[in-house]
N, CA, C, O and CB atoms as a CASP TS submission, in Angstrom:
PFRMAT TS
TARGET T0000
AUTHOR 0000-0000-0000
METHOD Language model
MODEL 1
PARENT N/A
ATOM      1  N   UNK     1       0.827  -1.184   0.000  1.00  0.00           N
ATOM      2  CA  UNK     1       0.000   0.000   0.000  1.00  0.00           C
ATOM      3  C   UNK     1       0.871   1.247   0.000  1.00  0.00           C
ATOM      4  O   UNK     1       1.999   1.033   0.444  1.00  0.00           O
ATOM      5  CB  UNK     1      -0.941  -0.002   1.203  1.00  0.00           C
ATOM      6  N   UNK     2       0.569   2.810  -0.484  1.00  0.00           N
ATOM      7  CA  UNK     2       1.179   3.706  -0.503  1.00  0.00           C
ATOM      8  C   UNK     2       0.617   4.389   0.928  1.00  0.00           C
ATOM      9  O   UNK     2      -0.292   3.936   1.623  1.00  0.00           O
ATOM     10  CB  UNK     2       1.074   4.348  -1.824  1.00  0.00           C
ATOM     11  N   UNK     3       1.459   5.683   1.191  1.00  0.00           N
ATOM     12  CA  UNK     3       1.577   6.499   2.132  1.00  0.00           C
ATOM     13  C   UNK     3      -0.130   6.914   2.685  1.00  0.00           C
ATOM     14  O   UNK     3      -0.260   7.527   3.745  1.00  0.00           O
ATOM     15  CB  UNK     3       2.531   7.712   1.528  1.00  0.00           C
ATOM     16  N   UNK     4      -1.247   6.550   1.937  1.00  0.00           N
ATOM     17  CA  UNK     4      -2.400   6.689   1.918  1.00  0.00           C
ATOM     18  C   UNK     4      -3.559   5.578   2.464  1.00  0.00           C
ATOM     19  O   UNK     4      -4.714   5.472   2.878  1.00  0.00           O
ATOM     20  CB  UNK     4      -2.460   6.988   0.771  1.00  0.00           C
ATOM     21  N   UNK     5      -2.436   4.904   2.163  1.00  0.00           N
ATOM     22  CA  UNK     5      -3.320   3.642   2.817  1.00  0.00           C
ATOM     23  C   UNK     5      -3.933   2.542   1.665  1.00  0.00           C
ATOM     24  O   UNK     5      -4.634   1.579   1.975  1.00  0.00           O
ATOM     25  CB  UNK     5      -4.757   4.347   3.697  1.00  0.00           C
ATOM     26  N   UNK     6      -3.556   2.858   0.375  1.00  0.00           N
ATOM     27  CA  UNK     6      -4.506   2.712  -0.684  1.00  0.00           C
ATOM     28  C   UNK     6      -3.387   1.931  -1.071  1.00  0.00           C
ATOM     29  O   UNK     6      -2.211   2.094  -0.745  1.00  0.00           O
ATOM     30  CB  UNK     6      -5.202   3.954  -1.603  1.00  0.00           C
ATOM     31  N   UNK     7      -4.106   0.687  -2.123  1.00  0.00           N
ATOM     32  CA  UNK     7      -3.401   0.057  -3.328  1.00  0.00           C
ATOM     33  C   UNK     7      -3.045   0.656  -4.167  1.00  0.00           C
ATOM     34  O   UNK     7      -3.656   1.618  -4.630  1.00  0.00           O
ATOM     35  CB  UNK     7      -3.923  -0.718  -3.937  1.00  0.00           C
ATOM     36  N   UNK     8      -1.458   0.030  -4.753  1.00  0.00           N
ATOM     37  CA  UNK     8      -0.671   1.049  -5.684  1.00  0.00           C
ATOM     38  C   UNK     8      -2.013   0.019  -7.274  1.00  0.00           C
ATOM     39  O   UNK     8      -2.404  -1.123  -7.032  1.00  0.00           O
ATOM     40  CB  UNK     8       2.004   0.726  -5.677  1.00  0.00           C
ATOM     41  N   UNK     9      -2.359   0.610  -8.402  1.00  0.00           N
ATOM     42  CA  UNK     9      -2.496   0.208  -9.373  1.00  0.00           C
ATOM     43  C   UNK     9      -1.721  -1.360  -9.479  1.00  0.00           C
ATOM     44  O   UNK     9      -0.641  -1.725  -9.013  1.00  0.00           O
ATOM     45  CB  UNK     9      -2.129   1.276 -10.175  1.00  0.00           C
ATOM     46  N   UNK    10      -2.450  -1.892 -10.056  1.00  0.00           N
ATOM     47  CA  UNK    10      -2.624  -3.330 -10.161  1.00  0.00           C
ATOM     48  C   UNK    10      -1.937  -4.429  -8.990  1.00  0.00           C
ATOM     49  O   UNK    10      -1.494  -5.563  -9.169  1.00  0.00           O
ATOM     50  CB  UNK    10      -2.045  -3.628 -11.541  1.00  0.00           C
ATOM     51  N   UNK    11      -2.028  -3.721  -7.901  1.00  0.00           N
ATOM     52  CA  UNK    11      -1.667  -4.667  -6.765  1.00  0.00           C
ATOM     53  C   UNK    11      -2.452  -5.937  -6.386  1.00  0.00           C
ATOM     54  O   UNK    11      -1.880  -6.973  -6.051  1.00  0.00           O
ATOM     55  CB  UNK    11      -1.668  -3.918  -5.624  1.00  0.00           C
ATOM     56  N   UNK    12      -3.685  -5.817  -6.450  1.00  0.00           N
ATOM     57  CA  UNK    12      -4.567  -6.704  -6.548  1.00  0.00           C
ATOM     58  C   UNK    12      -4.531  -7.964  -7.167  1.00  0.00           C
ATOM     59  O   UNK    12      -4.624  -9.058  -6.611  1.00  0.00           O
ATOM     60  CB  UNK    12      -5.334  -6.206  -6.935  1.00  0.00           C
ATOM     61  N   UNK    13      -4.314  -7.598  -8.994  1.00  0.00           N
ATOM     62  CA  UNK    13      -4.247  -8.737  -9.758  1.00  0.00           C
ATOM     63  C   UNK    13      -2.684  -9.389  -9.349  1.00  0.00           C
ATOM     64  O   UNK    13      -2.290 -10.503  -9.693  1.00  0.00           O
ATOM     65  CB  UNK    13      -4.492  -8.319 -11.425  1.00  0.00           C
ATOM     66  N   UNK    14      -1.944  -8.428  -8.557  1.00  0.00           N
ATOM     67  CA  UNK    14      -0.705  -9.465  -8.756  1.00  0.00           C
ATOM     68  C   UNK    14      -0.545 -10.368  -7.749  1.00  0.00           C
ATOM     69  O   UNK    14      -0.030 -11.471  -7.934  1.00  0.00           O
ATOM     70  CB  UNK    14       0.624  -8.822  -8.858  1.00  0.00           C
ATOM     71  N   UNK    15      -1.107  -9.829  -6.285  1.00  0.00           N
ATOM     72  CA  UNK    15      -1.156 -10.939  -5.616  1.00  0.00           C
ATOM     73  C   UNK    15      -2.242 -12.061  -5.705  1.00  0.00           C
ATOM     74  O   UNK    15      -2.030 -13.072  -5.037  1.00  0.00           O
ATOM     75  CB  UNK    15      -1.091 -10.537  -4.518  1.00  0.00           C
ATOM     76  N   UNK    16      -3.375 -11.994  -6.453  1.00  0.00           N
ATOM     77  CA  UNK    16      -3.897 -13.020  -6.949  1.00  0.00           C
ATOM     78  C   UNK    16      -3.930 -14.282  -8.148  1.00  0.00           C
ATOM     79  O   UNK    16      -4.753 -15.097  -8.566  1.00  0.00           O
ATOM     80  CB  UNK    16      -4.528 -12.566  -6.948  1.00  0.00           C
ATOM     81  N   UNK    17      -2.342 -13.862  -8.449  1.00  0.00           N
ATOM     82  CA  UNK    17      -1.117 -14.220  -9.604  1.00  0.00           C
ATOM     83  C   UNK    17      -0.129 -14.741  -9.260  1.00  0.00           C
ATOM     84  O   UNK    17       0.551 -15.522  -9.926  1.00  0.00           O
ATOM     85  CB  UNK    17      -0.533 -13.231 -10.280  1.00  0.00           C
ATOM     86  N   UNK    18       0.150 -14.198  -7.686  1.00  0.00           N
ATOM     87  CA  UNK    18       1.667 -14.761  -7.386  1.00  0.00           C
ATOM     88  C   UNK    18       1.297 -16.074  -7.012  1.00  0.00           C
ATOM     89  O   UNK    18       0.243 -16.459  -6.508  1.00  0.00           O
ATOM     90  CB  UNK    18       2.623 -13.976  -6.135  1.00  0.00           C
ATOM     91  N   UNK    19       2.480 -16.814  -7.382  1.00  0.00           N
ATOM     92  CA  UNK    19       2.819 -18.334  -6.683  1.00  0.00           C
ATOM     93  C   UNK    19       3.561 -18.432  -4.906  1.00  0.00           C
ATOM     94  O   UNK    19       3.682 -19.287  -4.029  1.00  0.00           O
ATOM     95  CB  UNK    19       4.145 -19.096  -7.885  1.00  0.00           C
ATOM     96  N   UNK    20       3.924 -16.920  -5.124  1.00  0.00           N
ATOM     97  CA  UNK    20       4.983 -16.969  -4.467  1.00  0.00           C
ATOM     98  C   UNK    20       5.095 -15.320  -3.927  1.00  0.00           C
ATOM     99  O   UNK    20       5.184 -14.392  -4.731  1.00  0.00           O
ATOM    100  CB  UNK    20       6.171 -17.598  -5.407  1.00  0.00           C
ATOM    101  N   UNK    21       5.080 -15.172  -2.801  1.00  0.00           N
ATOM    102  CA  UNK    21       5.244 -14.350  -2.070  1.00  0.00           C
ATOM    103  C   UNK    21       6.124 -13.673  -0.899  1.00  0.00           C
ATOM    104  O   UNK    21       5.788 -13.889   0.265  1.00  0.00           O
ATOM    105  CB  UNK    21       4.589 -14.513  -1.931  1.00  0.00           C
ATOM    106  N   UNK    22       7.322 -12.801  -1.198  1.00  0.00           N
ATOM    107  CA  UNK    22       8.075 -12.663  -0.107  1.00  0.00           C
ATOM    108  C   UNK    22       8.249 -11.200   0.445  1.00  0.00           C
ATOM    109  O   UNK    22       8.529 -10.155  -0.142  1.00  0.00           O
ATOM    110  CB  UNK    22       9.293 -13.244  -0.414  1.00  0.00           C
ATOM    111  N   UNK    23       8.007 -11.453   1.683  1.00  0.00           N
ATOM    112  CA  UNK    23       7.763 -10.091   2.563  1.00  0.00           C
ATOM    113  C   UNK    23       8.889  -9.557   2.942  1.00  0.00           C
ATOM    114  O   UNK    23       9.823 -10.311   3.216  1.00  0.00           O
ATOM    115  CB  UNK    23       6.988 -10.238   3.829  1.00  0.00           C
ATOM    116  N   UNK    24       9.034  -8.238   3.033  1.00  0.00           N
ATOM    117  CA  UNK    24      10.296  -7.323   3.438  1.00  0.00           C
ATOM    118  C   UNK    24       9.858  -7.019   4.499  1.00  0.00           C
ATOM    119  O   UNK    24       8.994  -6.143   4.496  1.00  0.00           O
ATOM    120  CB  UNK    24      10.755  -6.085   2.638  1.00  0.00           C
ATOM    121  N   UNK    25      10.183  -7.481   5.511  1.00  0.00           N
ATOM    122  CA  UNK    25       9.942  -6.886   7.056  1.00  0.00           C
ATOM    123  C   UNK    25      10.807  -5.749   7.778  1.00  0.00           C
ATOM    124  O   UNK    25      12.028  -5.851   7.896  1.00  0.00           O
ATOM    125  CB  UNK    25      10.111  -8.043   8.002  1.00  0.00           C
ATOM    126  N   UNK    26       9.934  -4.452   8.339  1.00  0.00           N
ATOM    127  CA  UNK    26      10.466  -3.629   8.972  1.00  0.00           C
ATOM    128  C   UNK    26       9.496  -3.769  10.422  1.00  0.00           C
ATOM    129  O   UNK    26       8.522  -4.476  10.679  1.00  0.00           O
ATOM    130  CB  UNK    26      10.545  -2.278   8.126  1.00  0.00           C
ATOM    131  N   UNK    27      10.144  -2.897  11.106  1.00  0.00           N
ATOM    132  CA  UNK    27       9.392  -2.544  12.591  1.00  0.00           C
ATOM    133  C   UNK    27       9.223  -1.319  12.502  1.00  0.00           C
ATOM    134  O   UNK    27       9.776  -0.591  11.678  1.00  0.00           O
ATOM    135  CB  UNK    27      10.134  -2.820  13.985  1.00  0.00           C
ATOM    136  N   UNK    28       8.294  -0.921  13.505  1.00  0.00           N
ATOM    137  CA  UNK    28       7.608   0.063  13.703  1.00  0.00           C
ATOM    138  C   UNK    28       8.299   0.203  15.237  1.00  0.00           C
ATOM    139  O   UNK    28       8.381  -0.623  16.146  1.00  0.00           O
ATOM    140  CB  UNK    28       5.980  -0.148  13.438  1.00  0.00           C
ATOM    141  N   UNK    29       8.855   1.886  15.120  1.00  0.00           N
ATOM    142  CA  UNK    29       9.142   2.524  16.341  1.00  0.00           C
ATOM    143  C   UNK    29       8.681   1.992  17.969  1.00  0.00           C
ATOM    144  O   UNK    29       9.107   2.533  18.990  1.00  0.00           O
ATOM    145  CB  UNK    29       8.572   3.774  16.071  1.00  0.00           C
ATOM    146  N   UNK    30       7.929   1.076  17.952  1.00  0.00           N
ATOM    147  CA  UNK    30       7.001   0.862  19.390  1.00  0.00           C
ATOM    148  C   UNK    30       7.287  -1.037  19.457  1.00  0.00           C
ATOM    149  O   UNK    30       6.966  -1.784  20.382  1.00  0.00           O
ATOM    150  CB  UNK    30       4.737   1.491  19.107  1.00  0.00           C
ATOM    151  N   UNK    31       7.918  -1.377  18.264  1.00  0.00           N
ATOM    152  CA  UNK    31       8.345  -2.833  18.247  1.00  0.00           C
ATOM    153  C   UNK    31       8.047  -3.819  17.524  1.00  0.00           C
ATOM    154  O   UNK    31       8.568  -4.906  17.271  1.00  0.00           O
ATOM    155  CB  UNK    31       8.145  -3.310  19.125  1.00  0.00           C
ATOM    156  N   UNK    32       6.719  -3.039  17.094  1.00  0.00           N
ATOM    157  CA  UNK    32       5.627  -4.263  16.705  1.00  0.00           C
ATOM    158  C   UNK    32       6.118  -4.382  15.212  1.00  0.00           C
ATOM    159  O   UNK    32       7.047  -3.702  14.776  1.00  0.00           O
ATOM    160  CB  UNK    32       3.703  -3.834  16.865  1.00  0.00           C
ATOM    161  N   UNK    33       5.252  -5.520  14.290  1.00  0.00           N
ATOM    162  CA  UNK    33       5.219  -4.802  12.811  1.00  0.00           C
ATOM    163  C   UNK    33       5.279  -4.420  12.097  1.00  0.00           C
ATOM    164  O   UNK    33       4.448  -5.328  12.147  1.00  0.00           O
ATOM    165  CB  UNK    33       5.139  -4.535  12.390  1.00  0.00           C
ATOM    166  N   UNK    34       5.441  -3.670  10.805  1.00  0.00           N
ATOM    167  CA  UNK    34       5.281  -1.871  10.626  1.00  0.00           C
ATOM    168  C   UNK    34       4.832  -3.013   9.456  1.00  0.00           C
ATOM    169  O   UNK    34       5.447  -4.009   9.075  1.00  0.00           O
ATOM    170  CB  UNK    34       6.777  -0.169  10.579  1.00  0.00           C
ATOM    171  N   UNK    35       3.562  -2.495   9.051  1.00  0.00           N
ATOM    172  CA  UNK    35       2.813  -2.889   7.569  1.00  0.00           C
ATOM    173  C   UNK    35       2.280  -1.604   6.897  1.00  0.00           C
ATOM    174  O   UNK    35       1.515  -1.774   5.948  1.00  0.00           O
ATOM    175  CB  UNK    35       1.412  -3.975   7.774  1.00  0.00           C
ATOM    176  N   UNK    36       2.613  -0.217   7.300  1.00  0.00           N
ATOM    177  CA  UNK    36       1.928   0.708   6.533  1.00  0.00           C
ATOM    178  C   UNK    36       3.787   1.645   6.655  1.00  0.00           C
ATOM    179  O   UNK    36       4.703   1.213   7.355  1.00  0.00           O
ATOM    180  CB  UNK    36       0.048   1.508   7.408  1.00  0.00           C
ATOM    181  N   UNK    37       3.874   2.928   5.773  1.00  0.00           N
ATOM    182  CA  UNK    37       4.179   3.735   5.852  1.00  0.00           C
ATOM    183  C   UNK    37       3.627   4.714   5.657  1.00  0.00           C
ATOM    184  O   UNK    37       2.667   4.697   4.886  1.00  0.00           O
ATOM    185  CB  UNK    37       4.788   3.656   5.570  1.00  0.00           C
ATOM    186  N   UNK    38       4.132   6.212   6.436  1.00  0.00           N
ATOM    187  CA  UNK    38       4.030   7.393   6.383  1.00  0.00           C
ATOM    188  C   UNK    38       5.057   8.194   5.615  1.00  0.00           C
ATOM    189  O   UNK    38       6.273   8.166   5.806  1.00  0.00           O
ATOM    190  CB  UNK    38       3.921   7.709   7.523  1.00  0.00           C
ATOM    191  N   UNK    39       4.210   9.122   4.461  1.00  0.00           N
ATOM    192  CA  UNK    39       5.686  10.092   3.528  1.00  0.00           C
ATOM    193  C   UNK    39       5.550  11.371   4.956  1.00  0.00           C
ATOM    194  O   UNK    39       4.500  11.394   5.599  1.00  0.00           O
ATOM    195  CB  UNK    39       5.096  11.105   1.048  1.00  0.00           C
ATOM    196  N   UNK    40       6.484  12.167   5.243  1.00  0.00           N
ATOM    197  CA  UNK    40       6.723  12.977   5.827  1.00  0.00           C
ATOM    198  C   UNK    40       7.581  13.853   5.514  1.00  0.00           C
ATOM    199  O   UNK    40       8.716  13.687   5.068  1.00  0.00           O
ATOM    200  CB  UNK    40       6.840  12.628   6.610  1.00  0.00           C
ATOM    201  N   UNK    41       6.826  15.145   5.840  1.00  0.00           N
ATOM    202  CA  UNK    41       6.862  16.860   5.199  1.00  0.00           C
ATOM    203  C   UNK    41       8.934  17.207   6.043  1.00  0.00           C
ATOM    204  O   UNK    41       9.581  16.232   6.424  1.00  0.00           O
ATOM    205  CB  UNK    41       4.789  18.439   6.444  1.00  0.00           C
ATOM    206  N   UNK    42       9.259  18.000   6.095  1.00  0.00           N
ATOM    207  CA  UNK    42      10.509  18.773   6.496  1.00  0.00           C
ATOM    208  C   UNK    42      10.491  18.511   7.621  1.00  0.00           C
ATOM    209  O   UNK    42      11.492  17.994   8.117  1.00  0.00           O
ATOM    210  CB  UNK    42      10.660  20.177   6.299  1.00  0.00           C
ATOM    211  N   UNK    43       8.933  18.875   8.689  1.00  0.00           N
ATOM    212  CA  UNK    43       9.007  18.916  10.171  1.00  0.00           C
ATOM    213  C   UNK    43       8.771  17.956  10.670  1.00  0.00           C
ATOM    214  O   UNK    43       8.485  17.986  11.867  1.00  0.00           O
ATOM    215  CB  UNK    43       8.336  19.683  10.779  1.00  0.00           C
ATOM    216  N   UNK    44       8.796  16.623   9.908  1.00  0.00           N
ATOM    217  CA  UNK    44       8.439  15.444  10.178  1.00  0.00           C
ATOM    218  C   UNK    44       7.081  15.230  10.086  1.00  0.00           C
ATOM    219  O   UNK    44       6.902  14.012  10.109  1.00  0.00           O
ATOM    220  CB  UNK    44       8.874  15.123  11.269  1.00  0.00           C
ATOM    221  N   UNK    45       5.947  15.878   9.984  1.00  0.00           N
ATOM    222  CA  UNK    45       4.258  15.859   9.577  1.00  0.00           C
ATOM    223  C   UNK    45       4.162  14.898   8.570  1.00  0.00           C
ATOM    224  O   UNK    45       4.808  14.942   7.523  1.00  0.00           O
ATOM    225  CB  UNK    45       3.566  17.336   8.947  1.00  0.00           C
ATOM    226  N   UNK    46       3.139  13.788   8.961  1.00  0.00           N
ATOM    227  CA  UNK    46       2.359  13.255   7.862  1.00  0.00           C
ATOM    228  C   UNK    46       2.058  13.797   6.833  1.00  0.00           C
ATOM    229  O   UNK    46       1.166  14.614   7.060  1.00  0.00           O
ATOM    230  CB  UNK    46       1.413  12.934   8.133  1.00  0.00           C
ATOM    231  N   UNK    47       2.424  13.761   5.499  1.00  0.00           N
ATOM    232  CA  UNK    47       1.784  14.088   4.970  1.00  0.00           C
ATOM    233  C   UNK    47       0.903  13.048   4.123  1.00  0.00           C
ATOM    234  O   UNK    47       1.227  11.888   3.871  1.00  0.00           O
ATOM    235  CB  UNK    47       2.379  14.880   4.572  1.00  0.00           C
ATOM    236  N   UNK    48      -0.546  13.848   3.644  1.00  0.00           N
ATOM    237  CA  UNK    48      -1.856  13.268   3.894  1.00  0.00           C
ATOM    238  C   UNK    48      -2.423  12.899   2.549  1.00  0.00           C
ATOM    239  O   UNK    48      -3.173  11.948   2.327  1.00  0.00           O
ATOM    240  CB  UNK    48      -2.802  14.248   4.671  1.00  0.00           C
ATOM    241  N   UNK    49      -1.903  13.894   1.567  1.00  0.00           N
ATOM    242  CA  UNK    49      -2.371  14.275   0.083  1.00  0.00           C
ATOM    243  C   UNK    49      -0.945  14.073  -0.695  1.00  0.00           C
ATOM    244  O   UNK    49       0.127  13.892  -0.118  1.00  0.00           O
ATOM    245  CB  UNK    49      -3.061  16.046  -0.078  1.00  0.00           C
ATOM    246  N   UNK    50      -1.104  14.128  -1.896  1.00  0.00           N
ATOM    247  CA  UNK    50      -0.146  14.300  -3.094  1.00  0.00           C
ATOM    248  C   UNK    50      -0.326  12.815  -4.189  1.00  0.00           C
ATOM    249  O   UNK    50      -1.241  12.016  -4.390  1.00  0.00           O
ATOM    250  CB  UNK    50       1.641  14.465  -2.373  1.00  0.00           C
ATOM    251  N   UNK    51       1.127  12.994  -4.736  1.00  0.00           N
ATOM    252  CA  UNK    51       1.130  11.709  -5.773  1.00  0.00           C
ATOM    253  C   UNK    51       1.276  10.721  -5.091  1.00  0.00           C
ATOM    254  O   UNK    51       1.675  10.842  -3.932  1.00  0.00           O
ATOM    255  CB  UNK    51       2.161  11.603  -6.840  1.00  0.00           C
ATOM    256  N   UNK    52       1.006   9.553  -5.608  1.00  0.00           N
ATOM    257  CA  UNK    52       0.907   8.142  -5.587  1.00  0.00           C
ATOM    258  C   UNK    52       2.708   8.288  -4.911  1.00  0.00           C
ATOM    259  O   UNK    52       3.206   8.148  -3.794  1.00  0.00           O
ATOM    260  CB  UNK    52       0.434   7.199  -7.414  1.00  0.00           C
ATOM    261  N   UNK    53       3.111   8.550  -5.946  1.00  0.00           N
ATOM    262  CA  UNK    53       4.648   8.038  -6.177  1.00  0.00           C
ATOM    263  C   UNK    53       5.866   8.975  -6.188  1.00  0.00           C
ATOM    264  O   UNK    53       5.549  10.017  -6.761  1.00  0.00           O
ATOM    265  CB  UNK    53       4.733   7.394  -7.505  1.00  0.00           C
ATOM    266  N   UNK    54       6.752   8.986  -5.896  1.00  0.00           N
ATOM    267  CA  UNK    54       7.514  10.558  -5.380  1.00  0.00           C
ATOM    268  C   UNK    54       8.942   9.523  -6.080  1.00  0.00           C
ATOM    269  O   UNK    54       9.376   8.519  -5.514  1.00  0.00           O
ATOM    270  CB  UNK    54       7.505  11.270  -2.940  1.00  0.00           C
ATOM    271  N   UNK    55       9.277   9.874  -6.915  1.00  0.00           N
ATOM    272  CA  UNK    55      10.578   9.463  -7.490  1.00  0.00           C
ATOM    273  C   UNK    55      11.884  10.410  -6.270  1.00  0.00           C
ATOM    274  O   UNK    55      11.792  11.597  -5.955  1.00  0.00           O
ATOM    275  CB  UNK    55      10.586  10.079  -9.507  1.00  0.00           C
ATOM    276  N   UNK    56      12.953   9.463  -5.824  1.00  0.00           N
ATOM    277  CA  UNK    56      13.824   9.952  -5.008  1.00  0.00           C
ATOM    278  C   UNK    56      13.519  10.410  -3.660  1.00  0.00           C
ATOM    279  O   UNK    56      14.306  11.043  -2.957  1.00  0.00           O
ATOM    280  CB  UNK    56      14.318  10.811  -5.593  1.00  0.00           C
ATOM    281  N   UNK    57      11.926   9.941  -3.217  1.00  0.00           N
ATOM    282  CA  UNK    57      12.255  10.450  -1.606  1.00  0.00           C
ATOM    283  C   UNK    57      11.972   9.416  -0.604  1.00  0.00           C
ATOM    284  O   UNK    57      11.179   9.793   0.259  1.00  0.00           O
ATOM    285  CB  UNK    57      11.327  11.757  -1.118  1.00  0.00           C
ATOM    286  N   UNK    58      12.528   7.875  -0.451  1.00  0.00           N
ATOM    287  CA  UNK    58      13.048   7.249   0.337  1.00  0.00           C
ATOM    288  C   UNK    58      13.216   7.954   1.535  1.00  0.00           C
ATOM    289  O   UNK    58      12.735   7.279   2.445  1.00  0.00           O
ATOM    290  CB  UNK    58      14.014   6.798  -0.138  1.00  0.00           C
ATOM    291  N   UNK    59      13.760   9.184   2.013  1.00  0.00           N
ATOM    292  CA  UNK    59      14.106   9.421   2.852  1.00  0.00           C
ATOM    293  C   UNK    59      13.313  10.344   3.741  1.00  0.00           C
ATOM    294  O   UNK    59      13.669  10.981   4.733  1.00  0.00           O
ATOM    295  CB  UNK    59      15.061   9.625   2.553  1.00  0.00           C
ATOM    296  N   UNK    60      11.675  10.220   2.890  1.00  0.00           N
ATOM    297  CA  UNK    60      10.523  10.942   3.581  1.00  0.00           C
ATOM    298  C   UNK    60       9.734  10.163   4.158  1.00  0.00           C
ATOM    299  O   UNK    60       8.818  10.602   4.853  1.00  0.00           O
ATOM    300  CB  UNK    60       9.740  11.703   2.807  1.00  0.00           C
ATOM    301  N   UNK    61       9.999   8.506   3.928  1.00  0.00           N
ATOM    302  CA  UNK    61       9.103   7.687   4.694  1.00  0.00           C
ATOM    303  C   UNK    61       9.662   6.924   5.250  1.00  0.00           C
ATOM    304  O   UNK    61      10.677   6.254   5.061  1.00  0.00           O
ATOM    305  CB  UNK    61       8.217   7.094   4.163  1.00  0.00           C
ATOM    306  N   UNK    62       8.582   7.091   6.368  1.00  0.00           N
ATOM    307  CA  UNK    62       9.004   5.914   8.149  1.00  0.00           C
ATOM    308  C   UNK    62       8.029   4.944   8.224  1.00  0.00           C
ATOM    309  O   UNK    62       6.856   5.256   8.427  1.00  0.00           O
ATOM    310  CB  UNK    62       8.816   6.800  10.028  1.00  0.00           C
ATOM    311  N   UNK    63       8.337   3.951   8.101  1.00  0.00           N
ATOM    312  CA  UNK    63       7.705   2.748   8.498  1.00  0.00           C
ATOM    313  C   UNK    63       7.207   2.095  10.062  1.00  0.00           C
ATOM    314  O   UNK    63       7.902   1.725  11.009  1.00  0.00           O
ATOM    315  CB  UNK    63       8.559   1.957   7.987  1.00  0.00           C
ATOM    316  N   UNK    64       5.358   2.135   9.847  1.00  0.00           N
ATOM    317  CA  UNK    64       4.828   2.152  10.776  1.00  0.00           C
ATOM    318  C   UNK    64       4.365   1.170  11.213  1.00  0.00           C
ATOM    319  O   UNK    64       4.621   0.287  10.394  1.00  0.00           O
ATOM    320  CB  UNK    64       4.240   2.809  10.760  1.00  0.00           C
ATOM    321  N   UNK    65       3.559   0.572  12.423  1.00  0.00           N
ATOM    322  CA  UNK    65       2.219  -0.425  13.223  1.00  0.00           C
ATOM    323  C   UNK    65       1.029   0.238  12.328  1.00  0.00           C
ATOM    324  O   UNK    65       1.304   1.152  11.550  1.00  0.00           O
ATOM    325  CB  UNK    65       1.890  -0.096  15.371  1.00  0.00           C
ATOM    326  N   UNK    66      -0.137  -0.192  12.445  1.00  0.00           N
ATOM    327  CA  UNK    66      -1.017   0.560  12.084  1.00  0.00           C
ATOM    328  C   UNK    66      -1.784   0.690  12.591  1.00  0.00           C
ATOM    329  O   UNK    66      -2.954   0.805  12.225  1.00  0.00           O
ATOM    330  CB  UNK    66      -1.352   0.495  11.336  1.00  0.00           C
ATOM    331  N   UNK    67      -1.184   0.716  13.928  1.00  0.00           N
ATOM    332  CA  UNK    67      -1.945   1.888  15.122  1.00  0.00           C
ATOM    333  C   UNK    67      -1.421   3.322  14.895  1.00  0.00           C
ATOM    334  O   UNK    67      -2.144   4.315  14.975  1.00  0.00           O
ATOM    335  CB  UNK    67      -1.509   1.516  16.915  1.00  0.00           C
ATOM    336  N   UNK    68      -0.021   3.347  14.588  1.00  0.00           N
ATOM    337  CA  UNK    68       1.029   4.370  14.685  1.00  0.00           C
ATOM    338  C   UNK    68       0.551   4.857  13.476  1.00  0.00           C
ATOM    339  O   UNK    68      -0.030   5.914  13.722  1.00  0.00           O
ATOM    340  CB  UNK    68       2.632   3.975  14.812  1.00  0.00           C
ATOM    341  N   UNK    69       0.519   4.657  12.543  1.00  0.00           N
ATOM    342  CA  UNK    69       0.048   4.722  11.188  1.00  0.00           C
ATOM    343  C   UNK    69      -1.565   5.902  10.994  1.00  0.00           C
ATOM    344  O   UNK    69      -1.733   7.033  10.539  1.00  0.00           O
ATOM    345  CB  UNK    69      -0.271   2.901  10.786  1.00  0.00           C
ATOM    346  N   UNK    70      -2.219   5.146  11.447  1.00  0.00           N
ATOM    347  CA  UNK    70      -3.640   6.026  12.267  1.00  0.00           C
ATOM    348  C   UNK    70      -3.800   7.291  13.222  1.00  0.00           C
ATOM    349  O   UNK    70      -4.443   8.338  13.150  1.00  0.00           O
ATOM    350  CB  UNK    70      -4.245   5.129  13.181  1.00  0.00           C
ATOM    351  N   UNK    71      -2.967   6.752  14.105  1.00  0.00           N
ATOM    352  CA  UNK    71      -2.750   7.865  14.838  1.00  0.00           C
ATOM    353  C   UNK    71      -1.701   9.275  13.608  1.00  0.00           C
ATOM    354  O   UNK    71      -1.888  10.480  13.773  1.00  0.00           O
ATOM    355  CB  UNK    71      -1.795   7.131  16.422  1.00  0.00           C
ATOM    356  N   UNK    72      -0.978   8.875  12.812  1.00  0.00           N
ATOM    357  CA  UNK    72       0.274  10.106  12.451  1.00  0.00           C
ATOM    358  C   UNK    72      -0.761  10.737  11.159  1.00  0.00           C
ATOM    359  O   UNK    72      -0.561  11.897  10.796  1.00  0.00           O
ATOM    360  CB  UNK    72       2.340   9.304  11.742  1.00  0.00           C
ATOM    361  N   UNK    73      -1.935   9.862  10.453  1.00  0.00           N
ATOM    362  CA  UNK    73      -2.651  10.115   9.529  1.00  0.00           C
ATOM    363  C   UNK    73      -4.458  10.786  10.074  1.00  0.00           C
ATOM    364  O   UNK    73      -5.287  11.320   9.336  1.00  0.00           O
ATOM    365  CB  UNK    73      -2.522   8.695   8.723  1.00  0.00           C
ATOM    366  N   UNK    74      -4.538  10.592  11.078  1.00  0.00           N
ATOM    367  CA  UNK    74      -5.600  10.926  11.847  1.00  0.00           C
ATOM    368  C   UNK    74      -6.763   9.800  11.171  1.00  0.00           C
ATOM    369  O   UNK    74      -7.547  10.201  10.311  1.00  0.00           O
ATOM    370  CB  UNK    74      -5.948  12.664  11.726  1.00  0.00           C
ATOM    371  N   UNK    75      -6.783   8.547  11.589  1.00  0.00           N
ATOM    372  CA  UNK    75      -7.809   7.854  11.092  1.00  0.00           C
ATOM    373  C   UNK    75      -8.369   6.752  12.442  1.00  0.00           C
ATOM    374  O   UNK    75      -9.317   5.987  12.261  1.00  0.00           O
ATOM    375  CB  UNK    75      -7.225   7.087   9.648  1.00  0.00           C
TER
END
């Protein structure tokens, strides 16, 4: 999923395609998980809106729980 919470375009058909599935595991700040990320502004703020896809900014998203995730997106 992207910074939104949403499926990137054709995510769907591919995991209903794969044979084979392998997960990249991160944690989330609190220990648990992290299955969502957050893109984040200069001051560190969620940000909430924009493109799908941000060519070169790796270094705007933190990988969350998705409690943490909810709480930084207000949901």
């Amino acid at each position: 999923m992207d910074f939104r919470g949403l499926l990137f375009p054709g995510s769907a058909t591919l995991l209903a395609l794969a044979d084979e599935m392998r997960e990249v595991r991160t944690i989330c700040h609190c220990g648990k998980k992290a299955t969502m990320v957050v893109r984040q502004d200069a001051q560190g703020g969620a940000i909430k809106e924009g493109a799908q896809v941000q060519i070169g900014g790796n270094e705007t998203y933190i990988s969350l729980c998705r409690r943490h995730w909810r709480e930084a997106v207000g949901r």
